[in-house]
C-alpha positions, -999 to 999 in steps of 0.1 A, spaced: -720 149 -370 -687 152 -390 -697 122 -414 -732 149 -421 -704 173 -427 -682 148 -450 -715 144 -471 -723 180 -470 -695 187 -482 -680 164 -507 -650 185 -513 -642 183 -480 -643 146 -472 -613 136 -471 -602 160 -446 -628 154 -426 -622 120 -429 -586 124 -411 -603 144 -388 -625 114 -377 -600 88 -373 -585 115 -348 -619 117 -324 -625 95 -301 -662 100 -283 -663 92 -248 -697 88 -237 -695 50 -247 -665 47 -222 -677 64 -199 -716 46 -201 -698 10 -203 -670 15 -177 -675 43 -155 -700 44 -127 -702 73 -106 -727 84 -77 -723 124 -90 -739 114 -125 -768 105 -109 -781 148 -111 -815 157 -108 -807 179 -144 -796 140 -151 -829 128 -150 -838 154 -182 -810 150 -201 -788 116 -197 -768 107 -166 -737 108 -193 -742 141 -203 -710 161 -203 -730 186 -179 -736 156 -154 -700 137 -159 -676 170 -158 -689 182 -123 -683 143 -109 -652 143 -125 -635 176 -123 -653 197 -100 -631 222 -104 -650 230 -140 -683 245 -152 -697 264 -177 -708 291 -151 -686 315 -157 -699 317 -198 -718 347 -208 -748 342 -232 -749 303 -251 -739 281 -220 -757 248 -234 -758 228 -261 -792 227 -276 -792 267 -273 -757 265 -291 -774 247 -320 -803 273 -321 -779 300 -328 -759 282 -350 -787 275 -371 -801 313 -364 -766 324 -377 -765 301 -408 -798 314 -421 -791 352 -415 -815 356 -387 -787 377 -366 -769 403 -387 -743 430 -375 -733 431 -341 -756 409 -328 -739 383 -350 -705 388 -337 -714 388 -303 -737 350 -308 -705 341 -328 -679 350 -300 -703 336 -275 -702 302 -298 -667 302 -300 -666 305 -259 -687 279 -262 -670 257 -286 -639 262 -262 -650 250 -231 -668 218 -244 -633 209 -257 -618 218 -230 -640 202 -206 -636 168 -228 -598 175 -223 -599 173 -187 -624 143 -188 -601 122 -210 -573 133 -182 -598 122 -155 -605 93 -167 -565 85 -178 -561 89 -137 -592 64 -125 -573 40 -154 -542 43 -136 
């Protein structure tokens, strides 16, 4: 996704290429080393047993996205990101998909935190 963004953007690319060498992606540790009866869901039979929504329950069970209001999933997220780049929502209902994005936004990186701090303790 951020290289799309580097070529997107040309004026951009280096900074988005300093942000890449600073993201690490997970989901091949976790595939190639990690092996865990709680990603075995039956929502893990749709979408990927290594799924952030299958590994952050089996790895911190003391997180979920229940609590969200409005986009609480990923593909919906990129819906209404789209929705929002082309003008579809305008006024309020804008602000209130974009805050709901941003909430969004916040607990995925958040829940990748406290994965990466999960899997630091398995490690240790």
């Amino acid at each position: 996704m951020l290289d799309a963004l580097r070529q997107m953007f040309p004026d951009l690319a280096e900074e988005i290429g300093t942000l890449m060498k600073n993201v690490v992606d997970l989901l091949p540790l976790v595939r190639d080393h990690v092996c865990h009866p709680g990603f075995i869901t039956k929502r893990s039979l749709n979408a990927g047993t290594y799924s952030i929504k299958n590994v952050l329950p089996a790895l911190v069970p003391s997180m979920s996205y229940a609590s969200l209001e409005g986009v609480a999933e990923g593909g919906e997220a990129s819906r209404v990101l789209a929705a929002l780049a082309h003008g579809v929502y305008e006024g309020r209902e804008a602000d209130d998909y974009r805050q709901q994005l941003l909430d969004y936004c916040e607990q995925d990186t958040l829940a990748m935190v406290e994965i990466q701090r999960a899997l630091e303790a398995l490690a240790a």
